[in-house]
C-alpha positions in Angstrom: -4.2 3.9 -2.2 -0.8 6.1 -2.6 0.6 3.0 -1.0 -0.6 0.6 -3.4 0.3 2.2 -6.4 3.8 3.2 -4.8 4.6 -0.8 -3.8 2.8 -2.0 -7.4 5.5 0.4 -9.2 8.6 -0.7 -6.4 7.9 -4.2 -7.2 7.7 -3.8 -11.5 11.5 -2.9 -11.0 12.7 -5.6 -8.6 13.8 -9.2 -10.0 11.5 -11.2 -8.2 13.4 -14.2 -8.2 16.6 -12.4 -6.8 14.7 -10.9 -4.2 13.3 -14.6 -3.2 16.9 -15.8 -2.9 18.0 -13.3 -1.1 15.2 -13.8 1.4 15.8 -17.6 1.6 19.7 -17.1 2.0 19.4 -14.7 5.0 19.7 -16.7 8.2 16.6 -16.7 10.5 17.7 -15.4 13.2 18.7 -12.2 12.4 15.1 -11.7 11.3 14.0 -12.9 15.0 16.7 -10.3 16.1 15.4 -7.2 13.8 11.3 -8.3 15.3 13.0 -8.0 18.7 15.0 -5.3 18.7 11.9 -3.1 16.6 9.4 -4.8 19.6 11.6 -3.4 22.4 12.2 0.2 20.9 8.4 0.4 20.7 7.8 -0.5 24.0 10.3 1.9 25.3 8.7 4.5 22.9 5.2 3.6 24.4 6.7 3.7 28.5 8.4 6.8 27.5 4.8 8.5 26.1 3.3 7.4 28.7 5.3 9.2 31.2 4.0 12.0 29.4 0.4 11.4 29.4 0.2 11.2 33.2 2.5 14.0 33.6 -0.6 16.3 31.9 -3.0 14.1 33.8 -3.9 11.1 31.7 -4.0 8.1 33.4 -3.4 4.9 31.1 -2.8 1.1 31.7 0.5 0.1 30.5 -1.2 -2.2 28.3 -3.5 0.1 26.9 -1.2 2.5 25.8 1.5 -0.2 23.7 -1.8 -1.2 22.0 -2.5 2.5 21.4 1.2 3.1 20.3 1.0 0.2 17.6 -2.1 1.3 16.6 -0.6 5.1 15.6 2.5 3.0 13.9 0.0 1.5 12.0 -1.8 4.6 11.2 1.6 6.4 10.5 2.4 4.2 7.6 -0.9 5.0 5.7 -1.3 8.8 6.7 1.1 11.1 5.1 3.9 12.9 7.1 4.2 9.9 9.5 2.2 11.8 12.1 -1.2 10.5 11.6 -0.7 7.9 13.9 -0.1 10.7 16.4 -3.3 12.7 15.4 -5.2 9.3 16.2 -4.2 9.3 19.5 -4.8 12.6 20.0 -8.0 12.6 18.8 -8.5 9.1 20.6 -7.4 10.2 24.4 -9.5 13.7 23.6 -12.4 11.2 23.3 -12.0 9.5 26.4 -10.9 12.8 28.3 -13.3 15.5 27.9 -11.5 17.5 31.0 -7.6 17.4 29.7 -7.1 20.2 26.8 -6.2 19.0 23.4 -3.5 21.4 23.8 -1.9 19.1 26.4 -2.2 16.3 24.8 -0.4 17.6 20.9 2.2 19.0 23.4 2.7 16.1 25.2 2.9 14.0 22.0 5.4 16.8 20.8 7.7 16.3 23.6 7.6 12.2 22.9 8.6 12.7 19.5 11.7 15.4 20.4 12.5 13.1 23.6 13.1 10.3 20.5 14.8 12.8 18.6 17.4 13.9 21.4 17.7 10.1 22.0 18.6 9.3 18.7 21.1 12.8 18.1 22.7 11.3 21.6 22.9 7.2 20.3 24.6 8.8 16.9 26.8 10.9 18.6 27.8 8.1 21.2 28.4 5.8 17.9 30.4 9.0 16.0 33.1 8.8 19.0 33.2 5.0 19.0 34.0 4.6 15.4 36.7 5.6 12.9 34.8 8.7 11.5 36.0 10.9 13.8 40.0 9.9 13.3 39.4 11.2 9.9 37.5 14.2 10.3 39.8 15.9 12.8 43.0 14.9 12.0 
């Protein structure tokens, strides 16, 4: 419902018509390569989780699991904090895996999302070094 009323009041400030243009102007293909490039870091996020999972124990088709991953994305963008998605899951696997400790499965779930973090920190710094930034901070 916070949703709602937040994309109701985004779209009473946006010129409709300009916002239509700009959507017909933009070239298809870079909208293919924005749904490709989003896919493939998913599915990397979901092989990377799942590693995880069996480490504590959890055994999961590869299948399963990028289901189970889109279904938290989809849970993260209605759930505040953008962690509800993970909570599903969590609750979800504790469901199906009465033996493995809940405690496992939030750490294991914490140690996805800092694994993503340390990638990202890495990929920024990698790009920092590439680019002019760095020319202009140190000299």
């Amino acid at each position: 419902m916070i949703t709602g009323v937040a994309l109701y009041y985004v779209f009473q400030k946006v010129d409709r018509e300009e916002l239509l243009n700009s959507i017909v102007q933009t070239k298809i293909a870079y909208y293919l390569l924005a749904i490709l490039a989003f896919n493939a870091s998913k599915i990397a996020s979901a092989f990377r989780v799942l590693e995880f999972y069996r480490a504590i124990g959890i055994y999961l088709s590869r299948l399963f699991n990028l289901k189970l991953s889109y279904v938290g994305m989809f849970y993260n963008l209605f759930l505040p904090g953008s962690i509800g998605g993970d909570g599903y899951k969590v609750y979800l696997l504790k469901q199906g895996n009465n033996q493995v400790k809940t405690k496992l499965l939030v750490a294991a779930t914490l140690l996805d999302r800092l694994s993503g973090l340390a990638i990202l920190f890495l990929l920024g710094g990698v790009f920092f070094l590439l680019s002019s930034f760095d020319a202009a901070l140190f000299y």
